[in-house]
Every structure is written in C-alpha cells, then in structure tokens.
TIFINU-72598 format. One record per atom (N, C-alpha, C): residue in one letter; x, y, z. Coordinates in pm, whole numbers, plus 50000, padded with zeros to 5 digits. Atoms other than C-alpha are relative to their C-alpha. Example, Ala and Ser with C-alpha at 12.3 -4.5 7.8 and 13.67 -1.06 7.14 Angstrom:
# residues 2
A500894988150000
A512304955050780
A500905012050000
S499184988149994
S513674989450714
S499235010950073
END
This chain:
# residues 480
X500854988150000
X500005000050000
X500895012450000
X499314990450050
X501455032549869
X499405011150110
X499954990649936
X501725062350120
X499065012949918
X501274995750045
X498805085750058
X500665018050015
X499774987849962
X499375125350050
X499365001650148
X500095002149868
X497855121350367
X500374994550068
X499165003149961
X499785117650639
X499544985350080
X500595012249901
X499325078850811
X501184998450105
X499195006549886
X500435065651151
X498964985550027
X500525013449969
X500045030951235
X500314996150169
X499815000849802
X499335019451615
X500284985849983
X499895014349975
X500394983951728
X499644998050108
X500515006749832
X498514973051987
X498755006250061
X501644988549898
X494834982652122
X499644993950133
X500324996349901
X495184981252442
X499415014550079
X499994989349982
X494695013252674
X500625008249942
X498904991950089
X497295030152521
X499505002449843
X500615000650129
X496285022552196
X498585005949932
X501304994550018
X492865030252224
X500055018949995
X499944983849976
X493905064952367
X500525006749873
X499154990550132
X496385076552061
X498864996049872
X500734999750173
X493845062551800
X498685014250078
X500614989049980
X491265090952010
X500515005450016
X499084985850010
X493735118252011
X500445006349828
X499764999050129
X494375110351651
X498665003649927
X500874997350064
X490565115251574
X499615013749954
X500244990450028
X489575141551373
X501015011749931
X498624997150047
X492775151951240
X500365000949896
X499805003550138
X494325153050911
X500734990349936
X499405015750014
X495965122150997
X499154989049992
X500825015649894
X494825087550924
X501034988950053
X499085005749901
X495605060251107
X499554987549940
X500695016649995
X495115021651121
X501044992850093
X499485007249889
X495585003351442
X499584983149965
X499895015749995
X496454968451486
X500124993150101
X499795011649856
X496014940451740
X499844986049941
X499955015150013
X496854903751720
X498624990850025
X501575007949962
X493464895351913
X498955005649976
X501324996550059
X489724899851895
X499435011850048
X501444987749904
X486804924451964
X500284997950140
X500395002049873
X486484926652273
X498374994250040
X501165015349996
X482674907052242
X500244985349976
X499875014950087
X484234879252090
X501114993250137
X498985008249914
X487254873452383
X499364992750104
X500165004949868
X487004848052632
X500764996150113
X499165002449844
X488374850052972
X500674993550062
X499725008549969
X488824819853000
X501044989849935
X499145004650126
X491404816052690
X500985005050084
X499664990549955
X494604819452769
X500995007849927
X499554987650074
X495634838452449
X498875007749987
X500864988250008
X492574858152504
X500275009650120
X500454987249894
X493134875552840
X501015009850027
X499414985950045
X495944898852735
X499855002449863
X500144995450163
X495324901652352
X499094999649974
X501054993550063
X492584920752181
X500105010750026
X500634984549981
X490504951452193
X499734999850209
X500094996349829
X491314964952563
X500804995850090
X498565005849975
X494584946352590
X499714991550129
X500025007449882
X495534927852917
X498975007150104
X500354994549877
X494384958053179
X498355004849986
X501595002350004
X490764965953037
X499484989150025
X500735010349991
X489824932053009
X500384990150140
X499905003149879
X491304917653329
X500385001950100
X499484998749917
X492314936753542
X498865012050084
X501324989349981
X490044967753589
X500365010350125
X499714991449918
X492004984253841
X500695019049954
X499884986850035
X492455024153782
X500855008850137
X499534995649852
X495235039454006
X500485011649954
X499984989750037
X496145076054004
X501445008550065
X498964999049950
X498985095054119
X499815002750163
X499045002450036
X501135090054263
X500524986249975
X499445009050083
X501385058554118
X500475003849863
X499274998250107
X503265053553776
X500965012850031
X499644985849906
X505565081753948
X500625010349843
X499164989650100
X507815089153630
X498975006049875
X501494991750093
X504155098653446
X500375012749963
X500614988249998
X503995128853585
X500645010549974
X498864991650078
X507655144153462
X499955001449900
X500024999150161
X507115141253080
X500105017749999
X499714985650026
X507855175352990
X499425004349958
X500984993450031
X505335184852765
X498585002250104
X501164999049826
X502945200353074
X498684999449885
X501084993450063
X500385212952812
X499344987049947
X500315012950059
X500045177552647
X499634991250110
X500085013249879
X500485158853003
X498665006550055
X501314995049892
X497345180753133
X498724995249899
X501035002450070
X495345175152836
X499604985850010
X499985015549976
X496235135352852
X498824998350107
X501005005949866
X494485134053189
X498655007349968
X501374998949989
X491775154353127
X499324994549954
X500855005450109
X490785136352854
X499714982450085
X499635014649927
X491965100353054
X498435001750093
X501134997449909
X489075114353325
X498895001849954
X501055002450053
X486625124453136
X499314984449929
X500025015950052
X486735089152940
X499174992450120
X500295002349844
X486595075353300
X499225001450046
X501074997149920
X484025094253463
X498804995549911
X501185005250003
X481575087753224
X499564984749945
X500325008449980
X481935053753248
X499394992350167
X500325000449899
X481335054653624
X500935001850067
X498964997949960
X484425062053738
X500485014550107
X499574993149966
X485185086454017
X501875002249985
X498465000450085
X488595103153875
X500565014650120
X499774989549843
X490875127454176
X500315013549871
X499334988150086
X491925163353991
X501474996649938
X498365004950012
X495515164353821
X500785005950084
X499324992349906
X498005169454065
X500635011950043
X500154981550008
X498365204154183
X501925002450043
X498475003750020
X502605194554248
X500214985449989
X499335011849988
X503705167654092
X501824993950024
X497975000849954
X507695172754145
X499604993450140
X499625002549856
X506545167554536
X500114984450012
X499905008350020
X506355132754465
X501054990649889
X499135004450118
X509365118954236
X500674992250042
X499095008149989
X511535093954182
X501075002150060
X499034993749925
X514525107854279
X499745003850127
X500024995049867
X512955121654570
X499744991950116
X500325007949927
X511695090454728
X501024992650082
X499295003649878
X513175076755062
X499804986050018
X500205013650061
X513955041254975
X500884993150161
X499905007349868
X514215016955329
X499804984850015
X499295015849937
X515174981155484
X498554995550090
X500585008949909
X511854980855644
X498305002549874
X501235002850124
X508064974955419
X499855016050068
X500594985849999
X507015010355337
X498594996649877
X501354999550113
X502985013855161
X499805011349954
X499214991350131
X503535033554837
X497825005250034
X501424995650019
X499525051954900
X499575008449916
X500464990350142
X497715066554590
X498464991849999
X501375000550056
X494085069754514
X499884989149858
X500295008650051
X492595033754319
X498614996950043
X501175001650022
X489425026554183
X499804988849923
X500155008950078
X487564998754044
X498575003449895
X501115000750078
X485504992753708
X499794985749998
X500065018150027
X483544959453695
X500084999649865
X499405006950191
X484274936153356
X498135007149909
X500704996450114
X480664947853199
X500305008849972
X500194988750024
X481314983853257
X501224998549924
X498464999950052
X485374980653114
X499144991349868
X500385001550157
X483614960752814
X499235007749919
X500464988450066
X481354987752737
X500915010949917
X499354990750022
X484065013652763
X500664996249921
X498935004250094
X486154995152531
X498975002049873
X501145001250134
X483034987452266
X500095008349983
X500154984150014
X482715027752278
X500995001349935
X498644989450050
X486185038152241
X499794991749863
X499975003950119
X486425012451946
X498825005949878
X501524999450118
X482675020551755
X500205019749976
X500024985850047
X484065060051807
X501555002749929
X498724998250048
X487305054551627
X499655004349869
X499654994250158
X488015074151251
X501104991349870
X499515011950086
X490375047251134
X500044991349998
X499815012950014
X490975014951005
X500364996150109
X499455011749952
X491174986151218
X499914989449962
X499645016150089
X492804955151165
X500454988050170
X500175010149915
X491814925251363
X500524987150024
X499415014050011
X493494892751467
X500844998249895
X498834995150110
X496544906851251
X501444996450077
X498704995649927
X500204899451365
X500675003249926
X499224987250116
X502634923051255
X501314987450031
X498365012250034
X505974899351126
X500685012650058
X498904992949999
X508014928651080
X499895017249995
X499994984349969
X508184967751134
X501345004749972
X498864998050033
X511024982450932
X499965016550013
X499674991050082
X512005019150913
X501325002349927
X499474998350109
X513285038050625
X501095011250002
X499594988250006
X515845065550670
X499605009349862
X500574991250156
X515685078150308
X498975007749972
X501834993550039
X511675079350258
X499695006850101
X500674996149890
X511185088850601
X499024992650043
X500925010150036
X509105060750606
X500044983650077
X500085015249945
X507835028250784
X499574990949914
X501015010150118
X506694994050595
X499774990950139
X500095007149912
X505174972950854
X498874986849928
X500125012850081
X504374933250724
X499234996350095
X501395008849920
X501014918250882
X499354990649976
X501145014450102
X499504879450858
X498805002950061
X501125000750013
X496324878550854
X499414983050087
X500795011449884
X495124853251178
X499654989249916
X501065006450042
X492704838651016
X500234995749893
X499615001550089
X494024835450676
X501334992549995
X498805006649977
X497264823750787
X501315001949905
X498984995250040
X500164826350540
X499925016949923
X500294983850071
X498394857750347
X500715011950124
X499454990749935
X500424889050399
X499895011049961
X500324985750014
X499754929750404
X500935007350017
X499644996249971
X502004949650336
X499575016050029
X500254987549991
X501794985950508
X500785014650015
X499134985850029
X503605017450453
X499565012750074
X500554992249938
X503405044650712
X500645014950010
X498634991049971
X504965079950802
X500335002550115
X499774999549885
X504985072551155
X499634988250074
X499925013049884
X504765043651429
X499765003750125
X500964999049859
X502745041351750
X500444986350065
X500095013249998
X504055011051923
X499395001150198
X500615001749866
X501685003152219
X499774986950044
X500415010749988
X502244969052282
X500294991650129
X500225007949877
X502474956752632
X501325000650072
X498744996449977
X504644953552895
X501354988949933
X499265010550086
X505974920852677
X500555007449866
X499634996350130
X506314945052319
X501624999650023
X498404999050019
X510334952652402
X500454987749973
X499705013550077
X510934917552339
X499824993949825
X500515001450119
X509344920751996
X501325003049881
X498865000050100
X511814916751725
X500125013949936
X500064989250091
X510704948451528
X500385008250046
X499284988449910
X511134971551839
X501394996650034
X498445000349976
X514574956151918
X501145004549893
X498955002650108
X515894956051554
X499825020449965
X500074989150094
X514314993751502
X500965010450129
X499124992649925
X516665011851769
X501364995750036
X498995005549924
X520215007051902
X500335010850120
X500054988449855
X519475031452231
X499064988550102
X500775004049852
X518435008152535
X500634998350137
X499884995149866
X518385012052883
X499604986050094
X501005011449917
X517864986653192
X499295010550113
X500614998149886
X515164993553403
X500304990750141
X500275011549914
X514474964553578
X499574982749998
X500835015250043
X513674924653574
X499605001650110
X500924998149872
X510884920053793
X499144985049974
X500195015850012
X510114878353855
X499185000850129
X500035002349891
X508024863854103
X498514988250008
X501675008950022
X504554846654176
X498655008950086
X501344996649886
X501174853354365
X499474996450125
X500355008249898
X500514846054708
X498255003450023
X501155002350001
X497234832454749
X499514991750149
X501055001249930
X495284829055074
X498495001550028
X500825000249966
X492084820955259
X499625017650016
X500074984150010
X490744860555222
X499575004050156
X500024998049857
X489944858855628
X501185000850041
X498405001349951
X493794853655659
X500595010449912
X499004989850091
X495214874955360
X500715011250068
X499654990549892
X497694894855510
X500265013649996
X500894980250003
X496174927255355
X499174998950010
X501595000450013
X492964919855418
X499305013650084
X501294991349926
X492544945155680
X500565017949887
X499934985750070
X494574976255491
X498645005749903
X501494990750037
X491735000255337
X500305002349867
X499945002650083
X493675003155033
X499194990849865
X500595011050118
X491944989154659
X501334992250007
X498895009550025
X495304975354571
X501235009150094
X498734993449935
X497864982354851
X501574998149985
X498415004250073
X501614983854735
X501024999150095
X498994999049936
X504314975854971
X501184993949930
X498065002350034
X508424980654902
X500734996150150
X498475004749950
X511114971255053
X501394998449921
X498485001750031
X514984977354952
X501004989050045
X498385000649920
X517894957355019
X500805010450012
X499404989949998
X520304974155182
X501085007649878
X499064992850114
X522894978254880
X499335003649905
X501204996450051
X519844986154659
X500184994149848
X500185005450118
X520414958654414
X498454991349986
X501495008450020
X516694942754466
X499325007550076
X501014991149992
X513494957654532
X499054986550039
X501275008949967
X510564936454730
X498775010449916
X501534991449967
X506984945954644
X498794988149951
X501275008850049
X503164934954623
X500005008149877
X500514995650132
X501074941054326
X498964995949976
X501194996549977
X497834944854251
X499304985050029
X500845010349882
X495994928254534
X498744999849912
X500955004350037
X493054907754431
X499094993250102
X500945005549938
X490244902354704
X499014992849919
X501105007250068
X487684874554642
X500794996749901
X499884998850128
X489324869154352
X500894984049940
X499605018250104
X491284839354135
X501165006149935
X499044998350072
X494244834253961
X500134993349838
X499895006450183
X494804827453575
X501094997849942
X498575006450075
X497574812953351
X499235008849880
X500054995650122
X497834836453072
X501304995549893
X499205003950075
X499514831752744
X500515014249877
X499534987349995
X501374864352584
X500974996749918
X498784998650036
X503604863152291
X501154985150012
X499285011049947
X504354824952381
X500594998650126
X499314995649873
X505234835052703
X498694994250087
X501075000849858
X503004820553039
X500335004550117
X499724994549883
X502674839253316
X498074998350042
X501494999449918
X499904842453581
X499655011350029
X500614984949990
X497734873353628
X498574996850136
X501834997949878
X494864882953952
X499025003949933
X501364993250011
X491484892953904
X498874996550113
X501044997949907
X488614900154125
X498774999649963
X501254997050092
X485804901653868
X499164988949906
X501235017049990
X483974866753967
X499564999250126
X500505004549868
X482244852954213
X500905000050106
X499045002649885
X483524851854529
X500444990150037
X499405011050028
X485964827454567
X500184994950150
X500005007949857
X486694827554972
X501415003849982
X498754999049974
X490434835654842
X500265013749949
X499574990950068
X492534864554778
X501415000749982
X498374995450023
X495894874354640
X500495007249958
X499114988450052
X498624894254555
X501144997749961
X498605000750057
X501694897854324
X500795002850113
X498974992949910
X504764898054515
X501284997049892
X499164999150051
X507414907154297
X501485002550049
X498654998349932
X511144903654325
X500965008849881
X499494985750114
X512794937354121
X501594996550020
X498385001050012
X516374931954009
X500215009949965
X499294984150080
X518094964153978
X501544996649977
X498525006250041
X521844946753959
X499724999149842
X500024998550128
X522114949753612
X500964983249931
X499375012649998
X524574918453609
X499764986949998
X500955012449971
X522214894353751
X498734999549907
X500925000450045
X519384906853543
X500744992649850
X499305004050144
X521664901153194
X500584980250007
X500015011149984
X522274865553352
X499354990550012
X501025008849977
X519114855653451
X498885000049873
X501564995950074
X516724868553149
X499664988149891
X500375009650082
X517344843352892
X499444984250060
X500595010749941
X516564815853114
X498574997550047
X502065000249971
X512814826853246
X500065002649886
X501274996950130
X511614839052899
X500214983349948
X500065016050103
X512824800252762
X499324992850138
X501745005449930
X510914788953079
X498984998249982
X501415000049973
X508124805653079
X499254996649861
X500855003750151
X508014794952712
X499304989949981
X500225009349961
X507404760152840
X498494995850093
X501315000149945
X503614748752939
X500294995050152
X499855006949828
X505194730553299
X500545006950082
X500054988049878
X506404764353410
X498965005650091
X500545000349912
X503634765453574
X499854997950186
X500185007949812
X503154759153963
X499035007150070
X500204997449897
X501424760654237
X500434996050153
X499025008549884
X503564754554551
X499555004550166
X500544996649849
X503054761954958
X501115006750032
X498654987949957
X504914789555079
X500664999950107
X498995000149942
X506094774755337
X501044991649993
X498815004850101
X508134751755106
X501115010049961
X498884988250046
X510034784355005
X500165002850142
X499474994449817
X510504795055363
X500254991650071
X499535009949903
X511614760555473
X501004995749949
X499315003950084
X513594756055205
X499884980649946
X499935012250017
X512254723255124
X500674996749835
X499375006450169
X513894703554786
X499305004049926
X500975002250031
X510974697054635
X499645014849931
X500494986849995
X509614736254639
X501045005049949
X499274991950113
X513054748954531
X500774998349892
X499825001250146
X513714727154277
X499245003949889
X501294997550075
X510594735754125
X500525015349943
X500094985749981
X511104773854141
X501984999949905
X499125001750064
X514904767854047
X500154996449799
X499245003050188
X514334751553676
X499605012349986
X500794992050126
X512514782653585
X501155013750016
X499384987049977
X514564811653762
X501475001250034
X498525001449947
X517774798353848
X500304999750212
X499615005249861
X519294792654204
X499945019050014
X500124985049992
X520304831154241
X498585006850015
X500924992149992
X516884848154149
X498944994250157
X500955006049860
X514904819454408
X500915003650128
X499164994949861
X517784830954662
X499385011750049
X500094983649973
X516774864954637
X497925001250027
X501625003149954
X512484856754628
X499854990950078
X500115006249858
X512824830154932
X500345013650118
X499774989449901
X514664861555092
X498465011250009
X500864984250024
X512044890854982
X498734996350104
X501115003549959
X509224864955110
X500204995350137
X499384995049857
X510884857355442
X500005012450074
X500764989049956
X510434893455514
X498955003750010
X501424996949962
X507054898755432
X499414989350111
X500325006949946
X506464867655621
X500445002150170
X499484995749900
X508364878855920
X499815013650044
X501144989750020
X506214910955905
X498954998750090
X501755002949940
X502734897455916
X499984986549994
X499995015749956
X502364867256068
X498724995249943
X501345007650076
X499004859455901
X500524997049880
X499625004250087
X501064850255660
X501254991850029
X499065011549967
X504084833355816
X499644992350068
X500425019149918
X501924809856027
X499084994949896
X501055005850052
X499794804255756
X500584986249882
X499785009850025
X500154767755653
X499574995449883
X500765003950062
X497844769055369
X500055009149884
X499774991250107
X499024799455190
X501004992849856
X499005004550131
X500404793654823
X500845004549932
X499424992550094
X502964804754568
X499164997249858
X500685004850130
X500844803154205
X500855012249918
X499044991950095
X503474814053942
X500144998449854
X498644980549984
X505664826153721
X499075009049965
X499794983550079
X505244862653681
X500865005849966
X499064982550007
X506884890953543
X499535005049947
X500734988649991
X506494919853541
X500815018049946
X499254990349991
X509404935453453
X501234994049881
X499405010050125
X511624923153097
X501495004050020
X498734998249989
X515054940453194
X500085016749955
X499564985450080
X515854962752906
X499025005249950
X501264992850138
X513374988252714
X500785008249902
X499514989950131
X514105010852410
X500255015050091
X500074987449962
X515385044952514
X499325007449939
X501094988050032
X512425072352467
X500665016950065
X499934988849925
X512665110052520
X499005007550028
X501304994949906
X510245133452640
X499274999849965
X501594999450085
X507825128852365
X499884990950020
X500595012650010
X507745089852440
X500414995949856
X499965007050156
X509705085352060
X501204996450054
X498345009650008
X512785063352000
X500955014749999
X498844991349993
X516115083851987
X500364998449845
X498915005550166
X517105069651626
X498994996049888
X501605002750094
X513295068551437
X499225007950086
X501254991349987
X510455085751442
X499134992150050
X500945004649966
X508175062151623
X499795000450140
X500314992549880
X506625067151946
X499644983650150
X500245011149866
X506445038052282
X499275007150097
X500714992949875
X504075046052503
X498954984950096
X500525010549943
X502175024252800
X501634992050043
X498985009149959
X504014994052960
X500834999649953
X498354999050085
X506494993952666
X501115004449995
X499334991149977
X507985021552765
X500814996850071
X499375003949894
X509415007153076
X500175012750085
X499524985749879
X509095041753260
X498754994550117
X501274996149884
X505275035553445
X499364984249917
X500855012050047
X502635009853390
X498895000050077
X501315004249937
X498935004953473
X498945011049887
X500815000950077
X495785011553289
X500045021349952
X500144988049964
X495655048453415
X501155009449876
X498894999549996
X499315054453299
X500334999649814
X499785000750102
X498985039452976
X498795007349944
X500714992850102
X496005058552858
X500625013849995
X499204982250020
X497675095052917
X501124997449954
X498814996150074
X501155084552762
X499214995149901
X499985001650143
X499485071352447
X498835014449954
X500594985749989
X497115102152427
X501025009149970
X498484992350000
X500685120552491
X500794995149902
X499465001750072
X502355106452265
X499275001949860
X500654992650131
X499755109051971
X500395010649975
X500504989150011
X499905142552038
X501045006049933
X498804991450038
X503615149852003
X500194990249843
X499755000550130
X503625129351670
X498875008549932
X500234985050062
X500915150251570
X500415012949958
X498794986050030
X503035182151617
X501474996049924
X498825004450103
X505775165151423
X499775000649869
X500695004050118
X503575154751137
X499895016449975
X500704985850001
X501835190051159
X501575011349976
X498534992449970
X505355211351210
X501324995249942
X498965002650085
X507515190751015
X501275004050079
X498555000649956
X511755195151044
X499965007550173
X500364989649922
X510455226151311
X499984991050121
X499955005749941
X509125197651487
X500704991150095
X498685004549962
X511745174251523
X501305004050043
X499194991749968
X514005203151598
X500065003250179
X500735000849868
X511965209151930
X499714987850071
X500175012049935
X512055174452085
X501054999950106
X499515000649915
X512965174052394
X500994987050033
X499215010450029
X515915156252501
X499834984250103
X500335014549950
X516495114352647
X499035003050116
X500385001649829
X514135112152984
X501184992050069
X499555007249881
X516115105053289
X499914989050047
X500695013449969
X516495069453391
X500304997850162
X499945001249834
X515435058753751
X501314991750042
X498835012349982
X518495030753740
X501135006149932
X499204995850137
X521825035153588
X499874991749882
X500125000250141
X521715028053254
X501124992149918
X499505002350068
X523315013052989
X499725007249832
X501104992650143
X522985033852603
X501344989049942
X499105007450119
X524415011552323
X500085012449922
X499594993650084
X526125030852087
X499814992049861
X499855008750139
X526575022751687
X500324989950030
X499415017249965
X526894981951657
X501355001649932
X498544998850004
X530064999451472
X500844999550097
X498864993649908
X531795006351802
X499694991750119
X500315008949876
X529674986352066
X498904990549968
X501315013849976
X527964948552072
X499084997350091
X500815001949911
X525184940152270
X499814985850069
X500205015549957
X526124903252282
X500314997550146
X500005003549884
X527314911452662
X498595000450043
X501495000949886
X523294916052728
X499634989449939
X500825016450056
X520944887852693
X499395001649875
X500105002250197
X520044875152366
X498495005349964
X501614991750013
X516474890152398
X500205012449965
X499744981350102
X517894927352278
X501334994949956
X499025000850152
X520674916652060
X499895008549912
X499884987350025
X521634943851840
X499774989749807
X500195002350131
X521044936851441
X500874998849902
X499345003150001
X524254933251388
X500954991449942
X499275015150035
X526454906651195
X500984993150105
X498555006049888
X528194903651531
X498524992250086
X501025007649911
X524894887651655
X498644994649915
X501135003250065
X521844867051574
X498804999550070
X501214995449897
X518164877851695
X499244991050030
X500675008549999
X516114857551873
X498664999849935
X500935000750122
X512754849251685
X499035011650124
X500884995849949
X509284866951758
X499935013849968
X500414990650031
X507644898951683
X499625008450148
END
C-alpha cells in the first residue's frame, strides 16, 4: 500500500494506550490504522489463555480493571510536555468518569512526589495513591465505545511479522499475517509508528531491531501469594490495591506486592508464547485472595544473567506451579527445585529472601500453613528502548508509550502516555523539520543505565540475547 498525501500513523497494539492515541488522533488530518493480534472485545473469552491479554482492551481493560492515580506510575507525571500531560488526563478522566468512574483532579505538584525524591528503606514502606475499580461489563462497554468512536481502520486478529524503518523515505513498511488467513500477507507503509504493545512488546523483534538506544530498568520475577481472604495478610489495609516496598540494603533488589486481588482467582495467561499468571477480582467470590509479590532486580549483572533463562521457561507449558509457601521459607527440595528450573538458584535466593520478610512482618502470613505460591510472573523484561520526552525512540520517528515504555505501567498510565504521545507525533507530522527540531531531550532513567552506541563501536552480545543488536556480530532471537 502506497503512502497517501495524507499523512498515516500506524498503532500496534489496542490496548489502553492504543485506544487512547487512536482518540487523540481523531479528527485530524491524519489517518491512522491500528492493529492488534486479538479479537473484539465481544468475541474474547476469559477463559482463553491467548485471550486475556490480547485484543481490543489489551491485558488491563479486560482483566484487570483496576484504575490507580497519582502518585502511582511516578515517572508519568515528569514528561515535559505540561500542556500535552494536562490535556492527557483530562481527557483520561473524562473517558473515566463517564463510564462510572470517580477520577481525583491532576496533581496540583507533581515534582513533590518523584523518583529521585523518594526515601527508599530496609523496612516494608505502603507506596499510598488513590485506586478505583471498574467491573468487567462496565470496562467492556468502555472499550466497545472507544472502538465504535474510532476514525480509522482497524485491523483485527493481525500479527505484525516485521516493522522496518526507512531513513531515506522517512518512512515505515510494517508486514502483517492475517490470523485467520494464515500465510496471506499485508504489506503497510506508514509515516509514523505508535508502538503500544504491552509490557511484553520490548521483546518484539521489530522494536529491538528498530533502535540501538536501550536502557535497563528492571527484571521483575516472582509469583502470587494466594490465601484464605479471612487470613490474607492485607485483608485489613483500606487500600483497593495496597503496594508495599522494601529495599535491600545495597539497593540491588526491590521487594513489592502488586495488585491485590480480594475474592478473587488466579489465571495462567499466554502472551507472545510466554506464560505467566495474572489476579482478578471480577467473579464470584471465591473465599480467596491474592497478591503479586514481585522480586525487582536492579543489579544489572544478575538481570543480563538471569533473562534468557525465564523467557525460555516461561516458554514452556510446565512452568507453571502452584507450591506452599512454606516450602520456600523452609527451604524444602521439592519447592526449590521447582522454582529453580525456571529462575535459576540466584533469582529463588533472592524471592525466598524478599518472602521471608514479608512473612516475618505479618504473621498471618508466616503461620499460615495453607498459603500458596501460584506462578511465574513478570512483570518487569530488563531492558526497554530508550524514549525522550515525547515517548519517541532516539534513532526513528516512532513513538512507545504504555508498559512498553518501561518508565510507568497500569491502565491509568497507559491511557495518558498514548494520548501524549499521539499528540507529540501530531506536532511533528503538523510542524515538520520545526518539529523534530523541538524534541525534547532522552528522559532521565530511575536506574543507571546502559545506552548502546553504533553496533560499529559497541555489541550488545554482553546483554541477553532478547535485545541483541542487528548486527552481523549477533543473531536475533525469533518473535515479533
């Protein structure tokens, strides 16, 4: 398909994010055409488990339904464009409210709350921010809406092979099979790139091969502890989803929960070939509840050692488990051999430790005999693409916004950066060289960093083979 005097951007991924930049893009003199691997959102079922992160409404509309506000996602609320970041939310709230959604004002200082500024400690600190819930009819509505009020093409149960840009044309070609059709292929030609694809997209071949600027955040491994919801040992905090950290002292690992699920159940999702387990609350009452407890690698050393080993795990259908937590806190065989094939001896060193603390905490959870581990998660892939303040690559014109990003994450989070980010490829498109002249420079990273330079001067084969550089000094692993 031949590039139109009108200008096109193509979105990958309709999740929140996605949904938001194709309504920021409405009405415009841009068109667009967004793409997602999975279905309508009428057609998914819950109970699939390549349906309950892929489609219309991505992973966090359709199962998760939690809405948290600042100061969660903390590095949100720095983006530099204020004028764009105020509009994001208003628009994020309005959306919101009139789905039923009480939404708080935008924060009247958000510097007082920052990364940098936060007072990081050896003993559980609860990270408190305003969280709300939508039940699954009302979040399927709001999705049906946003989709039935969109202006461009969509393309359904599409996976994109390949996403090339063009220096020369200025220009993207992005290669899509057709689900359903199976080898049939589309090709599409764009003058810009939206990639909103989860917090799994940085793994995607197209985003790895289309930059050589990445950064580590963080690997973030772990499972769900699941108790009797009379015992849960947040049951009494007042918190929707209450977040507790904890540092080690040299501040190479990071404890925390994650979004607590009263009443609620656990699911084996499937993601890109990848299985992990996800909460939800939005069934019957089950009698149980749980919560992520994640174990955050900030060692940059250990993360580049451990990554290729969980993603070829969790690629595996018997990564699965459900184990008794006080198998990990007794150190029985059994329990950490289990936990061992998938994460290695090291990472279960460091999540027997994280969960030994919380357990040595709140005892409704270290006497509890009956509590479980139900795993793997992550939550956290290592490296992401370096973005700057518009949310675009450093080395192309295309824009990461949502989980992909690796700056923030949650439903909230990802609808105002893809909103935000529409906006500033809008003013690019619209403003031309002018544009691109005015782009603010890299965002700040909460961790130190790593930037690859040209694969002339620096290889990436010391990181794990999941960002491999494009390179003849390296070969990429498969997957989109």
């Amino acid at each position: 398909m031949a590039i139109s005097p009108r200008p096109h951007i193509i979105i990958i991924g309709m999740g929140p994010a996605g949904l938001a930049a194709a309504a920021r893009l409405k009405g415009t003199s841009i068109h667009f055409t967004i793409i997602d691997g999975g279905k309508a959102v009428q057609d998914r079922d819950r109970y699939l488990t390549e349906d309950a992160t892929r489609g219309h409404g991505g992973a966090g509309l359709f199962s998760d339904g939690k809405f948290s506000f600042f100061p969660s996602a903390s590095e949100l609320w720095s983006l530099p464009r204020e004028g764009d970041l105020r509009e994001a939310y208003d628009w994020t709230c309005d959306v919101l409210n009139q789905a039923g959604l009480e939404t708080p004002p935008f924060p009247g200082n958000p510097d007082a709350y920052s990364v940098a500024g936060t007072v990081e400690s050896e003993e559980w600190k609860l990270k408190d921010y305003p969280s709300d819930y939508l039940s699954l009819d009302a979040r399927l509505r709001l999705v049906h809406d946003m989709v039935s009020d969109m202006d461009g093409s969509v393309m359904n149960e599409c996976n994109v092979r390949n996403a090339t840009y063009h220096a020369a044309s200025d220009s993207f070609t992005v290669v899509v099979e057709d689900r359903a059709t199976g080898p049939i292929i589309t090709r599409l030609s764009a003058n810009r790139l939206l990639m909103t694809t989860g917090r799994f997209g940085p793994l995607g071949e197209s985003l790895r091969r289309m930059t050589r600027h990445h950064q580590f955040h963080r690997l973030e491994v772990g499972f769900r502890i699941q108790q009797r919801s009379e015992r849960a040992f947040f049951r009494a905090m007042p918190q929707l989803d209450p977040k507790l950290r904890v540092h080690e002292s040299d501040g190479s690992v990071e404890w925390r929960t994650f979004c607590v699920c009263r009443q609620g159940e656990t699911c084996l999702t499937e993601t890109n070939g990848l299985g992990t387990v996800s909460g939800r609350s939005d069934c019957l009452p089950t009698g149980r509840s749980n919560s992520g407890f994640n174990t955050r690698i900030l060692d940059r050393e250990l993360a580049r050692k451990s990554l290729d080993r969980v993603l070829a795990a969790m690629g595996r259908p018997e990564a699965h488990f459900q184990v008794p937590a006080q198998g990990l806190l007794r150190g029985d065989a059994e329990v950490v051999a289990a936990l061992d094939e998938i994460y290695g001896p090291e990472l279960v060193g460091k999540m027997a430790e994280g969960l030994r603390r919380l357990s040595q905490t709140y005892s409704d959870l270290g006497d509890d005999e009956e509590a479980t581990l139900i795993g793997p998660t992550l939550e956290g892939i290592g490296w992401y693409p370096k973005v700057d303040g518009n949310l675009s690559l450093l080395d192309a014109p295309a824009w990461v916004a949502g989980d992909a990003c690796g700056l923030f994450r949650g439903i909230v989070a990802a609808m105002i950066s893809g909103h935000y980010a529409a906006a500033s490829a809008i003013d690019e498109l619209v403003h031309g060289a002018q544009g691109a002249q005015m782009r603010p420079k890299a965002l700040a990273d909460q961790t130190p960093i790593e930037m690859a330079t040209p694969s002339s001067k620096r290889c990436l084969n010391e990181q794990p083979a999941a960002i491999e550089c494009d390179g003849p000094c390296c070969s990429l692993a498969g997957g989109v």
